[in-house]
C-alpha positions in Angstrom: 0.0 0.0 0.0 2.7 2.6 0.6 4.1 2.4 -2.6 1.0 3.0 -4.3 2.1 6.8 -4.7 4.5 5.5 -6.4 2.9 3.3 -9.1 -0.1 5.9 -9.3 2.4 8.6 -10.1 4.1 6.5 -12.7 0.5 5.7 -14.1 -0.4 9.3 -14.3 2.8 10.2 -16.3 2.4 7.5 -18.7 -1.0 8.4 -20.1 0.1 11.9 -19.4 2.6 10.8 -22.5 0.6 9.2 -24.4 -1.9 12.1 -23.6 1.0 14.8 -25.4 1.8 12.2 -28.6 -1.5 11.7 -29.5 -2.1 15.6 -29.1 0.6 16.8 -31.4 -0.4 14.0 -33.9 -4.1 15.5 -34.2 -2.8 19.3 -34.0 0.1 18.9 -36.5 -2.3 17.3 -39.1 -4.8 19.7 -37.9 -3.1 22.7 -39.0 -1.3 20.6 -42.0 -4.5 20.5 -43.2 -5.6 23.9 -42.9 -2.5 25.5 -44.3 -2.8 22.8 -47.5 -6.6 24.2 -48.0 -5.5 27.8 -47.4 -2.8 27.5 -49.8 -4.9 25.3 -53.0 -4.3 26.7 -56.5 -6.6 26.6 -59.4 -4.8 25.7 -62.4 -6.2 24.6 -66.4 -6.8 21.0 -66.8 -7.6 19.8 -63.5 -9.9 16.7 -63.1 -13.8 17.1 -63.2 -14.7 18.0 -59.5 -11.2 19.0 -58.3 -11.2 22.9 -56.4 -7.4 23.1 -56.6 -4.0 21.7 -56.0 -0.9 22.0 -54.9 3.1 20.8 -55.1 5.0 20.2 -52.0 9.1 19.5 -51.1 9.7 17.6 -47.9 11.8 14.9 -47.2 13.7 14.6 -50.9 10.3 14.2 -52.3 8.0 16.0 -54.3 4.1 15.7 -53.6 1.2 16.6 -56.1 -2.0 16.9 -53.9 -5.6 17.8 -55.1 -8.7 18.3 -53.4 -12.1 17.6 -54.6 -15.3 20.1 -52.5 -17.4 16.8 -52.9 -15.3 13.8 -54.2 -13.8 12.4 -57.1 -15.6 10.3 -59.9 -14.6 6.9 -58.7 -13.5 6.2 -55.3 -9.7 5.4 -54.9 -9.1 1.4 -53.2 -6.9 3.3 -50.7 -8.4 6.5 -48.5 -6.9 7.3 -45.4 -9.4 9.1 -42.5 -7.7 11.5 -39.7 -9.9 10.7 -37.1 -7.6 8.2 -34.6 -5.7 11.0 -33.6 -8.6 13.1 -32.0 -10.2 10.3 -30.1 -7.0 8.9 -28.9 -6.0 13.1 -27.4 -9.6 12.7 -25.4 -9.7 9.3 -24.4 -5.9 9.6 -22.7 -6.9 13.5 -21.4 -10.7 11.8 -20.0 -8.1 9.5 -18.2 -5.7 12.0 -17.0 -8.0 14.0 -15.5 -9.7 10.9 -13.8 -6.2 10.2 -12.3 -5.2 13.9 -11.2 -8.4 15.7 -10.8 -10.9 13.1 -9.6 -8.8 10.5 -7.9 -6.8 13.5 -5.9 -10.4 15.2 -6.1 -9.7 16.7 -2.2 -6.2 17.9 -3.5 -6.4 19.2 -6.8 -10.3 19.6 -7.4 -12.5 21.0 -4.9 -11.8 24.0 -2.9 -14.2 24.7 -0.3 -13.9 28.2 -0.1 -16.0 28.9 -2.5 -18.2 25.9 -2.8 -18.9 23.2 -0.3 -19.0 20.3 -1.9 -17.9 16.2 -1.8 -15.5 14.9 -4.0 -18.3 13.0 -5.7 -20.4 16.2 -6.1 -17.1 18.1 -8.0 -17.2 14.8 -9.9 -20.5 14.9 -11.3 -20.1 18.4 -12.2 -16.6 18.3 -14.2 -18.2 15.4 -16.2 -21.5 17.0 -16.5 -20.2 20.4 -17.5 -18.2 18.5 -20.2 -21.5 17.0 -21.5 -23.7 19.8 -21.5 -21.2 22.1 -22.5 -21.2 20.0 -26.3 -25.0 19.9 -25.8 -25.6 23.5 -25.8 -23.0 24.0 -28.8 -24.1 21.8 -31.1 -27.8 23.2 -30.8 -26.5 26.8 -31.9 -24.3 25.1 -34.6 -27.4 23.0 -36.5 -29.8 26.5 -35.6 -29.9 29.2 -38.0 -26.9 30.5 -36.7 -25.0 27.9 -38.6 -25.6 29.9 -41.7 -23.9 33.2 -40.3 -20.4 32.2 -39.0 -19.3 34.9 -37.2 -21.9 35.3 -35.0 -22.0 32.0 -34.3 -18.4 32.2 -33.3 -19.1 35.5 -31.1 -21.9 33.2 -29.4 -19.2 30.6 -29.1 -16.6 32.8 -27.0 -19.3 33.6 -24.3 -19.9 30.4 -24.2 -16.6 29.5 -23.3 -16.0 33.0 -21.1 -19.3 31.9 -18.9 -17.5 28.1 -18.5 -14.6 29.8 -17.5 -16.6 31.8 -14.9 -18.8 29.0 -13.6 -15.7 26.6 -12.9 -14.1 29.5 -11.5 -16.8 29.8 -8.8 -16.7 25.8 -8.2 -12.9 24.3 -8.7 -9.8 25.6 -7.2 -7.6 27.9 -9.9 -6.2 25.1 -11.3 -9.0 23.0 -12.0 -10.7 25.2 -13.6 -8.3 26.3 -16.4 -7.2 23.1 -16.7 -11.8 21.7 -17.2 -12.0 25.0 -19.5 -9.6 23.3 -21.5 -11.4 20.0 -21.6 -14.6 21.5 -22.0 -13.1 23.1 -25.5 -11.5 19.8 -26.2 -14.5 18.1 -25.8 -16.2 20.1 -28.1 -13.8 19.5 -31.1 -13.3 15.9 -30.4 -17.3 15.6 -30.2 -16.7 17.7 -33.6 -14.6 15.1 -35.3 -16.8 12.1 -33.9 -20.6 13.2 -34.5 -20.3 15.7 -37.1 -17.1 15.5 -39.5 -16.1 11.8 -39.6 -20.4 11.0 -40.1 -20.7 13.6 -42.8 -17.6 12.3 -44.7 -19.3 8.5 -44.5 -22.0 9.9 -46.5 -20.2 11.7 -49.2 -18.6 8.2 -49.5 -21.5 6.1 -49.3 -23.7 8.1 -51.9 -20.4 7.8 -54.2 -20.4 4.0 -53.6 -23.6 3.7 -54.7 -23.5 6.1 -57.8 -25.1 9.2 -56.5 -23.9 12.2 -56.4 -23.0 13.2 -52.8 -24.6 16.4 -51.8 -22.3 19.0 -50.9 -23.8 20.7 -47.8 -22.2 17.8 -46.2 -18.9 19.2 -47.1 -20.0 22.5 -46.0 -21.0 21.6 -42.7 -18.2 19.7 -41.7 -16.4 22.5 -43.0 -17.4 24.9 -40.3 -16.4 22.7 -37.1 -12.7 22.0 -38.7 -12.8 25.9 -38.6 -13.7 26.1 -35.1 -11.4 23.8 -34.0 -8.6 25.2 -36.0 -9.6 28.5 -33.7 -9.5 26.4 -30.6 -6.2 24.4 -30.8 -4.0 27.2 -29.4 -6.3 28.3 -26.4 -6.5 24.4 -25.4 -2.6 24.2 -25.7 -2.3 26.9 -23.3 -5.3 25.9 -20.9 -3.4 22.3 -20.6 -0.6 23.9 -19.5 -1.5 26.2 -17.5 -1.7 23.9 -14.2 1.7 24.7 -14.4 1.8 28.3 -13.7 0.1 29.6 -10.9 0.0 33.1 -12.6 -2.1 32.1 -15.0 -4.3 30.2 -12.7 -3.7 30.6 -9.0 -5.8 34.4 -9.4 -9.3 35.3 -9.1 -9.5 36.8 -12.7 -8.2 33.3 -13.8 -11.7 33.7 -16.0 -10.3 36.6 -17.6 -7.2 35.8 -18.5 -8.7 32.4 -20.7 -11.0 35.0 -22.0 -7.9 37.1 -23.7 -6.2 33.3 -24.2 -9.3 32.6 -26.7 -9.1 36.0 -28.5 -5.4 35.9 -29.0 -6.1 32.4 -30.0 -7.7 33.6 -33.1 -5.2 36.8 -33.9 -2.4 34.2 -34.1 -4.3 31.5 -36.2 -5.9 34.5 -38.4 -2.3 35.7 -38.8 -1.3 32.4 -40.3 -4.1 31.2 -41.9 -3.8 34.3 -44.0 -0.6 33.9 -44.8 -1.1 30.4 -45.9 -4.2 31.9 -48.2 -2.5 34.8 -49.6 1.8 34.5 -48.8 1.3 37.4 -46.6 -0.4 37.7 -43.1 -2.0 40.9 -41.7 0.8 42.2 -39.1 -1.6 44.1 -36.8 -2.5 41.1 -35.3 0.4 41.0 -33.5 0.0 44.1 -31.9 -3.1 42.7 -30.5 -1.6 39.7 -29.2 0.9 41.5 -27.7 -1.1 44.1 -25.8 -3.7 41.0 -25.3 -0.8 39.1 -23.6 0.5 42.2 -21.4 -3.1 42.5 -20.1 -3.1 39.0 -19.3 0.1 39.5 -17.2 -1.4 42.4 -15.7 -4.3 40.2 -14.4 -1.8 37.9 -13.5 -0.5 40.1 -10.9 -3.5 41.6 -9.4 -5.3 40.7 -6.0 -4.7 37.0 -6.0 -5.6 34.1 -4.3 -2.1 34.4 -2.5 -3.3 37.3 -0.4 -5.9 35.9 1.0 -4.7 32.5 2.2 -6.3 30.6 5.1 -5.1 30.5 8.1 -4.0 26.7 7.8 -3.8 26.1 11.3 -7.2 26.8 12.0 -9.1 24.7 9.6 -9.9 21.6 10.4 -7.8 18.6 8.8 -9.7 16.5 6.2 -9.5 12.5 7.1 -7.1 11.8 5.0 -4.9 14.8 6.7 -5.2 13.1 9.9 -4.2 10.2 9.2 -0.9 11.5 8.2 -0.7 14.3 11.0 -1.4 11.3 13.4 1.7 8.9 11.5 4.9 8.2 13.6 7.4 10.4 12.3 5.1 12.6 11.7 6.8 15.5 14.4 10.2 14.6 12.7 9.3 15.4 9.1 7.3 18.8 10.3 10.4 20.0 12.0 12.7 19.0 8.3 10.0 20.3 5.5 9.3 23.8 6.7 13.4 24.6 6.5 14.4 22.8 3.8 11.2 23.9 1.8 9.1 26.5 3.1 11.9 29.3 1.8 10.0 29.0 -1.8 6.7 27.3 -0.5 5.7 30.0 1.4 2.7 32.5 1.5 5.2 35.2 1.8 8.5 33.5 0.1 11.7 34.6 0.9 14.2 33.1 -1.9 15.5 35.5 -4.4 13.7 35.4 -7.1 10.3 33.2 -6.4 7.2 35.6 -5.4 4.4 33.4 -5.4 4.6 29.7 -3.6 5.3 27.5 -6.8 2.3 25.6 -7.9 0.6 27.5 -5.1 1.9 24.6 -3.4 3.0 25.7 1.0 4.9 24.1 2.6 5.5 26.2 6.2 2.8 24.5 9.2 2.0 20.9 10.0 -1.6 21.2 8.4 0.4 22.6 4.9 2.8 19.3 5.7 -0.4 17.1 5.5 -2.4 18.1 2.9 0.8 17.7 0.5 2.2 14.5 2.1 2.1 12.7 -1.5 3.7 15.5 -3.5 6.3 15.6 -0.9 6.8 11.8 -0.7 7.1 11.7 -4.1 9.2 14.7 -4.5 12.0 14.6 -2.0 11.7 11.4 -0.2 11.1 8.9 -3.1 13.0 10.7 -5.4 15.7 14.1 -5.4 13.4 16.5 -7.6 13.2 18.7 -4.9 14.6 21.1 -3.5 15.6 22.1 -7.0 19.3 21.6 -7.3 19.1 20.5 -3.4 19.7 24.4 -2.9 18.8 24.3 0.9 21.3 21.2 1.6 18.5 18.5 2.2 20.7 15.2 3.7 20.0 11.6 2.9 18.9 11.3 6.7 16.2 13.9 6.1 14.7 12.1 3.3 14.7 8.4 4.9 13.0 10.4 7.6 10.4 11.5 4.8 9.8 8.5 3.7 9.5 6.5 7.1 6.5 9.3 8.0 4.4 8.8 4.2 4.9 4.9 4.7 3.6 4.8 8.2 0.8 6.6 7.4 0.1 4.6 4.0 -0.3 1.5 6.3 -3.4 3.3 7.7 -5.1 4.8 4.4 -7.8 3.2 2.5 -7.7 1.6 -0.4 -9.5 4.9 -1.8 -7.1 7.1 -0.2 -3.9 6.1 -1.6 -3.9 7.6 -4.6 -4.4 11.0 -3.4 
């Protein structure tokens, strides 16, 4: 049992891999794709039903690609569909936020200062949210709103700004950058699996059978690829935002993925009209810069740093009393909070380092048992920390660590262990 950290850490990073291959397998051919359709030339003699083409150089090889709006007169023995890459990016992100955020729900998910709730409540919610969220856009997708794009994309960002908001007032900081992002994953992977992929099966069954495919099909599966093209950079940056407490660890956490999504679309607007035309419109830029200078400016206003709680007046969750109440437990109290707290601090004093990293603190016994995992993991089971051992921590010191966690580990439930 007290090695189950261990294993469940080892689990978590694995997925978390195959989480980041699959993602820059669907994202490279994502915008391969979307540069290819920018940058289509129509030239004499093309076959009946091709839009355009184009000539590529890459690898020592030359490639002659055309695209047909519906599809060609007969269908070719071999086609290859994109579509293993997007499920595979949400299946191993659905499992890596079951292993962070809903396994380590009382760590990472909940935060009971702003709403009190079980770790089975915050459950139901992050996968609810997720559900409803594709709900409510793929109504205003197949509405009338389909036919006027940029309104339905306007609709689309306060969609995503009022998500933001409403995990905001649920999740701790983290958590709820890090749902936003799932939620707009969610949405394009839902994209891929009920809209594109199904709509292509069509065009390819009505040519199969003679008929000629109809080409609102095309045209409808058209508009999600654009939306997610939009969406890929904000998601990037949501995902890996867990590991910046200035983009998260602030009230106006909201805010800042607001400006995320709108430089989102300056930066692919920039490229995508470069890919259209050879040259892209250079004022976007400037908005993604003064975007990105308001989003540090957020970053660095009242934050949830100023008004920690006291942690040694709350009461201790189960699981924190279990480990408060381990032998050892007075020995490793007495190591952490000078070997540690110098960084994870509410009011840090190591050059350099203003805000506890992670938002993680380190300085009382009730800080010492909330993070008896991370610090298990961290500088007993392994060196990781302190970084570069800057504070000197001794081999004795560590056994010491890991002596407490295992002690304790013999006393938590099967449920527990993982947290």
């Amino acid at each position: 049992m007290q090695e189950m950290a261990i294993i469940w850490d080892w689990l978590g990073f694995a997925v978390r891999w195959v989480h980041v291959i699959t993602a820059m397998a669907w994202i490279g051919a994502s915008f391969y794709f979307i540069a290819l359709d920018l940058g289509l030339r129509k030239v004499p003699n093309m076959p009946e039903g091709a839009y355009g083409e184009e000539w590529q150089v890459h690898g020592g090889g030359f490639y002659h690609i055309q695209k047909y709006l519906v599809a060609p007169a007969n269908m070719p023995d071999h086609l290859i569909w994109h579509k293993w890459q997007s499920y595979m990016t949400w299946v191993s992100g659905a499992a890596l936020l079951m292993i962070v955020y809903w396994a380590g729900a009382e760590l990472y998910l909940i935060d009971a200062q702003k709403a009190d709730l079980s770790a089975l409540q915050g459950i139901v919610i992050s996968a609810a949210s997720l559900t409803l969220g594709w709900m409510i856009y793929d109504f205003l997708c197949k509405s009338p709103l389909g036919n006027r794009p940029t309104l339905l994309m306007v609709l689309l960002f306060v969609l995503l700004v009022v998500m933001a908001w409403g995990y905001n007032q649920i999740f701790t900081g983290r958590a709820a950058l890090l749902h936003l992002g799932a939620f707009t994953a969610t949405i394009m992977t839902a994209n891929v699996f009920f809209i594109i992929m199904p709509n292509q099966r069509i065009v390819v069954k009505d040519l199969q059978n003679g008929q000629v495919p109809d080409a609102k099909y095309g045209k409808i599966a058209k508009l999600r690829s654009t939306h997610n093209n939009y969406l890929t950079l904000p998601v990037i940056f949501l995902m890996l935002s867990n590991h910046y407490p200035l983009a998260f660890a602030t009230d106006y956490n909201w805010l800042i993925a607001a400006l995320v999504f709108l430089m989102g679309v300056t930066i692919r607007h920039y490229f995508n009209t470069m890919h259209a035309t050879g040259r892209g419109p250079h004022w976007t830029w400037l908005v993604t810069t003064v975007l990105f200078i308001l989003i540090m400016a957020l970053s660095t206003a009242p934050l949830m740093q100023d008004t920690y709680e006291d942690s040694e007046a709350r009461a201790l969750t189960p699981r924190e009393q279990i480990f408060a109440s381990a032998s050892g437990f007075d020995e490793a109290s007495s190591i952490i909070p000078g070997r540690c707290a110098m960084c994870h601090a509410r009011e840090p004093s190591y050059d350099g380092i203003h805000r506890a990293p992670k938002n993680i603190l380190l300085e009382t016994p009730a800080d010492i048992a909330k993070n008896a995992r991370l610090i298990y993991i961290q500088a007993g089971a392994t060196e990781a920390m302190p970084p570069a051992n800057v504070s000197f921590m001794e081999e004795p010191e560590r056994l010491a660590i890991r002596k407490w966690y295992r002690a304790a580990a013999k006393d938590l439930p099967f449920t527990m262990a993982a947290d």
